[in-house]
C-alpha positions as CSV (number, residue, x, y, z in Angstrom):
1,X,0.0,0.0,0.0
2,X,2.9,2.6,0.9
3,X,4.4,1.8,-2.7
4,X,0.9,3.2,-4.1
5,X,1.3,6.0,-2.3
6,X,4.5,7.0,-3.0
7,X,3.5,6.6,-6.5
8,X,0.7,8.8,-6.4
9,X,1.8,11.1,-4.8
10,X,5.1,11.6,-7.3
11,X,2.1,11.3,-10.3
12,X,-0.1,14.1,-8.7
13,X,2.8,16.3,-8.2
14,X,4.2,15.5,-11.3
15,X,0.6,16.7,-13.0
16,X,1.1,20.5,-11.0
17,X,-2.7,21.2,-11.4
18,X,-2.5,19.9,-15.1
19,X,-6.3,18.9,-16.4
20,X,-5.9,15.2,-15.1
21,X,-9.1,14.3,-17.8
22,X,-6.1,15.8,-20.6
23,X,-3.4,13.8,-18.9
24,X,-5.5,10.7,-18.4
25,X,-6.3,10.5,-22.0
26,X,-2.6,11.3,-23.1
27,X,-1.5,8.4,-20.8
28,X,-4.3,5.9,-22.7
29,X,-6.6,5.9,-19.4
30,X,-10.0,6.8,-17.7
31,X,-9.7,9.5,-15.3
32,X,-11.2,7.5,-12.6
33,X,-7.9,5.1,-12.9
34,X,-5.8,8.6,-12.9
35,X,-7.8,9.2,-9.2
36,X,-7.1,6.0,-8.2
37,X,-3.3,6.4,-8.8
38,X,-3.0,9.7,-7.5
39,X,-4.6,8.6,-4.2
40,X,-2.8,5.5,-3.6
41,X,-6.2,3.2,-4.3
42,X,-4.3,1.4,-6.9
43,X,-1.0,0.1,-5.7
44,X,0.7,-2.1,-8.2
45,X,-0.7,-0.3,-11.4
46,X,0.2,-1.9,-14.9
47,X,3.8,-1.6,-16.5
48,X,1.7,0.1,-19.8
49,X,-0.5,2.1,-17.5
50,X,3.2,4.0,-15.5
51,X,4.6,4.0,-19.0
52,X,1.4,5.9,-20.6
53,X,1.8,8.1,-17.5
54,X,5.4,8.9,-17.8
55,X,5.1,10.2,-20.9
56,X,2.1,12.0,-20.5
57,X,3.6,13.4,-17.9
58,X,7.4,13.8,-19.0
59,X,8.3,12.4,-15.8
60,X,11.5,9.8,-16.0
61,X,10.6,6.6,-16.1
62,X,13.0,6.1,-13.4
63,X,11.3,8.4,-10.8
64,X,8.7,6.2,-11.0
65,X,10.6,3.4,-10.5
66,X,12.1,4.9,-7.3
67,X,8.6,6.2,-5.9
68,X,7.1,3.2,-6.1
69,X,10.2,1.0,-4.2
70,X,10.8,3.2,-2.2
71,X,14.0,3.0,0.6
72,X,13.3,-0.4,1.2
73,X,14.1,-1.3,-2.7
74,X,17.1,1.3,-3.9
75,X,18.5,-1.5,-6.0
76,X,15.2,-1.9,-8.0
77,X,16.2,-0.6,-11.6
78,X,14.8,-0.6,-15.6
């Protein structure tokens, strides 16, 4: 659950008050699944669905990476 929320909290700030309907569509999903994310409801989303969101976003892919394993996993790497 903490790995969720690291995530979405790096995805919301990442977003900055973006229009998360624009960025959802960018990324190939619903908003809903955008809320879920952002709010840590969803804590092991898809590969595709982090990838859409990375580049919708123009956030590393590694960032994500490092959000979602947190300290516990620093050796976790693409």
């Amino acid at each position: 659950m903490k790995a969720g929320q690291r995530l979405g909290a790096l995805i919301r700030t990442a977003r900055a008050g973006r229009d998360p309907e624009g960025i959802a569509r960018d990324a190939g999903i619903s908003p809903e699944t955008l809320r879920k994310i952002e709010v840590g409801r969803m804590p092991s989303p898809s590969f595709g669905t982090v990838v859409g969101l990375c580049g919708a976003l123009g956030l590393p892919m590694q960032e994500a990476v490092d959000a979602w394993g947190g300290a516990d996993n620093q050796q976790m790497a693409i």
